[in-house]
N, C-alpha and C positions, 0 to 999 in steps of 0.2 A: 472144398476143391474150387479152382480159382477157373472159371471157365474161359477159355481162349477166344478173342476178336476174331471172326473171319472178315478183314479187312478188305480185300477182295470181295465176298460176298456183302458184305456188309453197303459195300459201294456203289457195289452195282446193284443192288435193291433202291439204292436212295437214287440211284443217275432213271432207273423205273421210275419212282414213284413221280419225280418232278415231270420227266417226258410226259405220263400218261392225265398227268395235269395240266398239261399246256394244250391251248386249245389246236393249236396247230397240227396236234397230234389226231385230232376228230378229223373223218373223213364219211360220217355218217350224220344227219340231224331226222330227227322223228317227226314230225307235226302231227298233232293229236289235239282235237276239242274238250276231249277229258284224259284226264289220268288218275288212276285209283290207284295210291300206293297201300295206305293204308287207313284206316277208320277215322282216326285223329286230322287227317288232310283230307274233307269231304269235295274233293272237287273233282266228282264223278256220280254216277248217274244209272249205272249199272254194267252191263257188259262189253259194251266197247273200251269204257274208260278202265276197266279194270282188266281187260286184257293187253290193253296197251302197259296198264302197269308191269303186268306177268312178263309180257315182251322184253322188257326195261333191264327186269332184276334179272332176267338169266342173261341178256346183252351182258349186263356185268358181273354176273357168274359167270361167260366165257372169253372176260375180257375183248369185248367187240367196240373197236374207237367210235363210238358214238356217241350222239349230245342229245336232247330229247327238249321239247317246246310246247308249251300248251296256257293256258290263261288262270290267274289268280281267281277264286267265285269267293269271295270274300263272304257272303249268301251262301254258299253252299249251291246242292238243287234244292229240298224242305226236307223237314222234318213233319212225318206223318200221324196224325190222328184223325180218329173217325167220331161223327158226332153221333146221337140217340138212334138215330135211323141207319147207321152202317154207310154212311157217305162220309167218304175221302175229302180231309183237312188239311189243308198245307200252312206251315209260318217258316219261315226263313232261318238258316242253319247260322246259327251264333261261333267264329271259332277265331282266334289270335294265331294268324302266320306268322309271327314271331316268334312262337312257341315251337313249331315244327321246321323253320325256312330260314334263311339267312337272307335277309333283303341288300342286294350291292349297289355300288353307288352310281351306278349305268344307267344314261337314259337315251331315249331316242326319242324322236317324233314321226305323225304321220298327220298329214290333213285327210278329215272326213268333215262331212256337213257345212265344208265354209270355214272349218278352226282348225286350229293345230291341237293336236291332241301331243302331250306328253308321257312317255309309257317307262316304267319302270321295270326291274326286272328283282322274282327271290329266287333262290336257289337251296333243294334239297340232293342232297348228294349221296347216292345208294353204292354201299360197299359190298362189292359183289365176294362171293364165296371162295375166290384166289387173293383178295385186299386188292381189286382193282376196281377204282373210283369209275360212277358214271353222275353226269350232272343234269337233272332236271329242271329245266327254267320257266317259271311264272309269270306272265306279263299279267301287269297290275296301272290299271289307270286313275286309280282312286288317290289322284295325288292332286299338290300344288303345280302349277297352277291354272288349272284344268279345269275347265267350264262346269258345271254340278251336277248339268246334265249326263258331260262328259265323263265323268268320275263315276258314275253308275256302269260302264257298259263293261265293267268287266266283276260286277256284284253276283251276279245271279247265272248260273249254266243252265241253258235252251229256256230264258223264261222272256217277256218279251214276247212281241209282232214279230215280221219279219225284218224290219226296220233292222231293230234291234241283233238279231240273230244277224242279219248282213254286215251290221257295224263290227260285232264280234268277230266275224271270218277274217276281216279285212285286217283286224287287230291279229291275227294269228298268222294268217300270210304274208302279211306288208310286214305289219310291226315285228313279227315275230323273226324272221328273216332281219332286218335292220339291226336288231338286238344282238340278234347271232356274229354281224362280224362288228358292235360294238364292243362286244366280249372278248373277239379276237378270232371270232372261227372262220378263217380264211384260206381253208386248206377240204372246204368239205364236197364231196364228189358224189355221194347221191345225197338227195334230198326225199324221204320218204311221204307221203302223205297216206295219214290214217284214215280214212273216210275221206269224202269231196269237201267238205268243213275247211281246209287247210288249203284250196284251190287257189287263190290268190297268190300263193307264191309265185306261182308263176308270171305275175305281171312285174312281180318285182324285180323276178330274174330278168325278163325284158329290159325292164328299167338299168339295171346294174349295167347292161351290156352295149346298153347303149342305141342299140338297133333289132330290129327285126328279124328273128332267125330263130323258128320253129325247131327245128334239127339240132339247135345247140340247146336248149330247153329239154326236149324229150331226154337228151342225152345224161340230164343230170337228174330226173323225175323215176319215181318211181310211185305206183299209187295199189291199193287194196280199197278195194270194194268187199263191204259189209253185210247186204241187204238187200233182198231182190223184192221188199214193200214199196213203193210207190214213196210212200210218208219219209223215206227215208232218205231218199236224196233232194236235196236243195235246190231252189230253182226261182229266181228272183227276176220282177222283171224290169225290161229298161228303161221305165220310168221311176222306179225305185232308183235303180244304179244311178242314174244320172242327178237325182236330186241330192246323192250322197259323196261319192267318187269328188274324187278332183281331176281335171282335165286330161292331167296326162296320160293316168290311170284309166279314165273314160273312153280316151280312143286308142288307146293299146285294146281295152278288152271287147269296142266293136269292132278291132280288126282283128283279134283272135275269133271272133264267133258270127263272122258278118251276115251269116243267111238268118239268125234266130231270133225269137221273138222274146226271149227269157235265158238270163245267164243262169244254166245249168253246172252247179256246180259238179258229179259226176261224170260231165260232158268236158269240163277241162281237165279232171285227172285220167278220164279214159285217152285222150287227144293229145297232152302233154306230156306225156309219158313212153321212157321206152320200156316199163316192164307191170304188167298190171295182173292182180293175182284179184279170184276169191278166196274165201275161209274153208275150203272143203270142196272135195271131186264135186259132190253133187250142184254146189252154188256157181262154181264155176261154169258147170253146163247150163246151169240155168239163166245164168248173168249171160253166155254170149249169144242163147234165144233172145235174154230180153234187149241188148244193146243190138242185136244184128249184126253180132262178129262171130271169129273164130279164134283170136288172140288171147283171152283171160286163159292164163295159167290158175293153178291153188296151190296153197300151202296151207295145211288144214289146220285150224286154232288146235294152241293148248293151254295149258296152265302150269304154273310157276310151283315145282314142288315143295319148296319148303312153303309156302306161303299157306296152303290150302290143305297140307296133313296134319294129324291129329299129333297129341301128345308121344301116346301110347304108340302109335305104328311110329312115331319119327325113332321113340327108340327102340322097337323092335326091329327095325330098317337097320339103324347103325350099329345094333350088334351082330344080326345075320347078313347084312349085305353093305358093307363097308365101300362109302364112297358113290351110294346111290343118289346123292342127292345131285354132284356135277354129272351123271352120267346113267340117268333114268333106264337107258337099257340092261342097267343090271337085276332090273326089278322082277325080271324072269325069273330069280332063282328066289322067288317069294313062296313057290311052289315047294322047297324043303323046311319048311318054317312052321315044327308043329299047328295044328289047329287050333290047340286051346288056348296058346298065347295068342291068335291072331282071334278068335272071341273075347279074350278077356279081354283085350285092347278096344274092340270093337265097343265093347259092354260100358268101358267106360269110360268112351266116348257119348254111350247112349245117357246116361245119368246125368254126367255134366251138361248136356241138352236138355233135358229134362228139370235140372234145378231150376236152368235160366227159364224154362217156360213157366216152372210155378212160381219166380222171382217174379216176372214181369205180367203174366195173367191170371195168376191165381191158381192153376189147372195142373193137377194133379195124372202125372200119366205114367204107364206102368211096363219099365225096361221089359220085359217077359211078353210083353205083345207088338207083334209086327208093327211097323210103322215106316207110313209111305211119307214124303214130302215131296211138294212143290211149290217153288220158290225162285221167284222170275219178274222184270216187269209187267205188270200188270198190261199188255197190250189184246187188243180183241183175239186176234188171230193166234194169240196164246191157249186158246180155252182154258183157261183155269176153272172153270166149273162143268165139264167133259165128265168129270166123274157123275155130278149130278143131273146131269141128261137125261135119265128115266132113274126115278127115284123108288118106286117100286122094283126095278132089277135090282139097283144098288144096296136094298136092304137086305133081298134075296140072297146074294152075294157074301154077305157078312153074314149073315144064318154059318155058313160052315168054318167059319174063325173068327175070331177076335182081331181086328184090325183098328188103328188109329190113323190120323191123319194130321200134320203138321203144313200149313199155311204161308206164307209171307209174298210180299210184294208189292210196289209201289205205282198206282199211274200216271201219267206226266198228269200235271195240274187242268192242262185242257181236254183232256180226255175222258170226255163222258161215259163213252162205249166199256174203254178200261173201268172206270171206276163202278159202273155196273157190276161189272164182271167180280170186284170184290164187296160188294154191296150184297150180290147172293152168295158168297161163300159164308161171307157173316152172319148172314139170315137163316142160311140151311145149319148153323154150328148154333143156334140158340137153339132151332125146332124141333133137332135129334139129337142135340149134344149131351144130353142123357146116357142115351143108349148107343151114341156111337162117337167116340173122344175125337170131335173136331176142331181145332186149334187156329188163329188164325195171329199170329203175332206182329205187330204195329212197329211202323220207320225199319222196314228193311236194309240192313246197311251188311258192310263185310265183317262186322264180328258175328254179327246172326247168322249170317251166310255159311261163315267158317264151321259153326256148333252143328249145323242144319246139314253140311255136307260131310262131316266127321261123323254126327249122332243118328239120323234116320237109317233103317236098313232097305228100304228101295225109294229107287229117285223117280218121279213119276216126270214128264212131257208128253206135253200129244197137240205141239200145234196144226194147224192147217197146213198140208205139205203145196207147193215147197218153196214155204217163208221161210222159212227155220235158215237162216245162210248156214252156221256149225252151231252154236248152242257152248256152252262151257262151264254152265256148273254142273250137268251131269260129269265131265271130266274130274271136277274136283273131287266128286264123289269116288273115284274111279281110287285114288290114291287109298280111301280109307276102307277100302274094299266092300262098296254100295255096291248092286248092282242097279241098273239104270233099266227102264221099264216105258221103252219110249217107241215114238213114230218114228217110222223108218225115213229124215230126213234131217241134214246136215252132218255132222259127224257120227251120227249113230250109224249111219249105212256102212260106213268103215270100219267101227267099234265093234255090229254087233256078230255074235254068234248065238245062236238061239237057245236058251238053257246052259249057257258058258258063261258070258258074260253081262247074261239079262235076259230081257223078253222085248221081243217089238208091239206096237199097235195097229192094228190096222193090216192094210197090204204091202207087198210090198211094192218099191217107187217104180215105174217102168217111161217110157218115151211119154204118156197118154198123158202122165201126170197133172200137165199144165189146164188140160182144158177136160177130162173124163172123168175126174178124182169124184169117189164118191165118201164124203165126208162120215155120212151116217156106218159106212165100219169100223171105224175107230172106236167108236164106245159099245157096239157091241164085242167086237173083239176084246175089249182092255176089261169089260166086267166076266167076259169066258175067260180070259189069263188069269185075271186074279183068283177066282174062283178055283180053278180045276189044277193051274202049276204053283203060282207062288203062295197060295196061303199052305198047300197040303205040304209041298216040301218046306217052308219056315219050319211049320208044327211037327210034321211028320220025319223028315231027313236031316237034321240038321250036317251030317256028317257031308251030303251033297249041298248046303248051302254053302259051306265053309270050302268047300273046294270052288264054288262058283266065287267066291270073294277071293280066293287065290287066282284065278285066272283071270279075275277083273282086273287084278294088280299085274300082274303077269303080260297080259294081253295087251289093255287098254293104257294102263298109267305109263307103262313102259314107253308109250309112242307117242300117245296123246298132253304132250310138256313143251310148256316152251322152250328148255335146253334142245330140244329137235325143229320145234319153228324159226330158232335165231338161227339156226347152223343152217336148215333151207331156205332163207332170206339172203345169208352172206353167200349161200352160191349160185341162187337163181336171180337176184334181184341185186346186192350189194357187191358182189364180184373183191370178197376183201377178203384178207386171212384174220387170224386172232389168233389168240393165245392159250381159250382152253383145250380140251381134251376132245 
């Protein structure tokens, strides 16, 4: 049978594809310090960059005109090993962008230090779930013919003085922007900034315009704050700027910041901006304690679903619930979806974790016993070693079940505090790992991430409240129906329901938080939880854990996706329509 042209159709598919390739078609651009698309493109770092990516791929799951910008790490961040003594090793991530990226033939300049810097640009382009193109672009200064110094500043992500890190922003702001309408993007109407990292744009848009006018700036700005640590916003001072900048750049930005002693980069996307969100109800209140406003909105992080479920539930999803993956609200009806297929999926999920653990450490661990995992940057205020806090309860604890424990995570390379912090996880897995299977797996990246958040059956957190801005790989777990087994801050205070879809630690958050908080109930609380509800229901109920993983998916994956963070971006912040669902 000779199947008939829809000539019409067919035309207007192609008159699509060409429009939503033309850059004039974008009306959106991202700036972002990292982007994590996927494992093979190491140029990210942990959870900012990889929600940025999340953000990305469901943009073009819902056909949303936007363009995305961030910097080539040709270095990577490292590659992680520990030497004899459990101390954190770093060497430089080895990887060919020409295997993943298409490098175009576009270039721009920008003066930093007294030279012209030369910037080039690669492009990966992610086909979103309707075949609608989004393009992500790499500014790459590792070219001809470019000082040698200058050719490093785009090798390594957050590695470097501050020097270094300032030269990068500016390379993201200025350059990045420059880039954008050498490509042709002269049609785009907000300008998002992911963190303060990307604050410089703004002096470009000055520049662009010619003149001075704060109000035509905000109007095209839009910014997200990440982090209410201290460590985390940017803050350089004007004796740096001035040894770096070039002049015009240099009094544009002491007449944007004239009373300050330090160009804060958070202080120009709080300032230059008409629409400013945190990652979650709670970061938001806490971000406009800590800035002394009352303007931060939130849009509370998610994650990308096809990206971060397993084998077995993706296809258990697309035969019971058809079409969940553009429209995660469907995920409610996870709840008629026998139990035993949603364990046996679970099941082998857990195994295929477990191979890679005996591939890569030797250690043999046994599907039929509970196992907790955490897995996160290694930052202090993480406590990743909370569980070993009194070591004596801890063993008391495991007396009434069989429990194991899965590890991972990386600390920035200056980070001593961090790297303490897995210095004793490694130390307490030699001195009990006997008697109680404690794992701790080496160079954390997104394919570990993916096993770890498909294969463990609870997700363990319990930082210091209230650092946590939203958190997101307990989310991902949420998809493969974990439950998550956290402190009551960032997105868990939305997420949780108590013995629904997990368990909290600690207390719960109220006004006091900031200055009352008493830290030491956290691990007494998390070793009473474990103790008294989830080891006895794992062992004892499985018929009520299997319903807790139904509602985990039901509840939390259903909300917490980026197909609902890009749709509340394009009505709070982007004020644009699209074309998914």
């Amino acid at each position: 049978m000779v199947q008939k042209l829809n000539l019409k159709s067919d035309l207007g598919n192609s008159l699509r594809s060409i429009m939503e390739r033309d850059p004039a078609f974008r009306s959106v651009a991202y700036f972002s310090m990292e982007i994590g698309l996927r494992e093979s493109i190491p140029t990210y770092s942990g959870g900012l960059g990889v929600l940025a990516g999340d953000i990305l791929k469901s943009a073009g799951d819902l056909g949303v005109p936007m363009v995305a910008i961030t910097l080539l790490y040709k270095k990577g961040y490292f590659i992680q090993s520990f030497d004899q003594n459990g101390w954190q090793q770093e060497k430089p991530t080895q990887w060919n962008p020409a295997r993943e990226l298409t490098q175009l033939p576009n270039r721009v300049s920008i003066t930093l230090q007294g030279r012209e810097i030369q910037l080039s640009v690669w492009c990966y382009e992610y086909i979103g779930l309707t075949g609608f193109p989004l393009p992500i672009y790499f500014l790459d200064s590792d070219i001809e013919p470019n000082h040698p110094d200058d050719r490093k500043l785009t090798w390594h992500l957050y590695g470097g003085d501050d020097r270094y890190r300032l030269l990068q922003e500016f390379i993201l702001g200025v350059g990045g922007l420059r880039m954008l309408r050498d490509l042709g993007y002269g049609n785009i109407e907000t300008y998002h900034l992911n963190e303060g990292h990307a604050g410089f744009l703004t002096l470009e848009l000055m520049r662009e315009m010619g003149y001075y006018d704060v109000d035509k700036i905000r109007d095209k700005v839009v910014f997200t704050t990440h982090t209410p640590v201290p460590a985390g916003h940017d803050s350089f001072s004007f004796g740096l700027i001035e040894s770096v900048f070039p002049k015009d750049a240099l009094d544009t930005i002491h007449r944007m910041m004239p009373d300050k002693s330090h160009v804060d980069m958070t202080y120009l996307g709080l300032n230059f901006s008409r629409y400013v969100n945190g990652v979650a109800k709670k970061h938001a209140e806490v971000s406009n304690k800590m800035f002394n406003m009352d303007t931060v909105d939130w849009v509370t992080n998610g994650v990308h679903p096809g990206t971060w479920i397993s084998p077995g539930m993706r296809q258990l999803f697309n035969t019971w619930i058809p079409g969940w993956e553009i429209d995660p609200t469907r995920l409610v009806m996870v709840l008629s979806i026998p139990h035993k297929k949603i364990w046996d999926a679970h099941q082998a999920s857990k195994m295929r974790l477990f191979a890679r653990v005996l591939e890569v450490t030797g250690r043999q661990l046994d599907p039929n016993v509970l196992t907790l995992g955490f897995a996160r940057r290694a930052a202090t205020y993480k406590r990743a070693d909370l569980l070993f806090s009194d070591m004596k309860r801890f063993k008391e604890v495991l007396e009434t079940g069989k429990v194991q424990f899965l590890f991972a995570g990386k600390a920035h390379p200056k980070d001593d505090g961090g790297k303490k912090l897995l210095q004793r996880i490694i130390q307490v897995s030699k001195e009990i790992g006997k008697e109680i299977p404690i794992v701790f797996i080496e160079n954390y990246n997104m394919d570990i991430a993916s096993l770890l958040v498909q294969g463990v059956d609870v997700w363990l957190n319990n930082p210091i409240r209230p650092r946590e801005a939203s958190g997101t790989s307990g989310m991902k777990c949420t998809f493969n129906g974990i439950m998550n087994f956290s402190v009551l801050d960032g997105w868990w205070i939305e997420g949780w329901i108590e013995g629904v879809t997990g368990w909290s630690i600690g207390p719960e958050p109220s006004e006091d938080d900031l200055i009352n908080y008493d830290e030491s109930q956290d691990a007494v609380d998390l070793y009473n939880k474990l103790e008294k509800k989830i080891i006895p229901t794992y062992y004892n109920n499985r018929e009520k854990w299997i319903e807790m993983m139904q509602y985990t998916i039901a509840l939390n994956a259903s909300f917490f996706n980026t197909a609902r963070v890009v749709r509340e971006y394009c009505e709070k912040a982007y004020n644009v329509d699209f074309r998914g669902v």
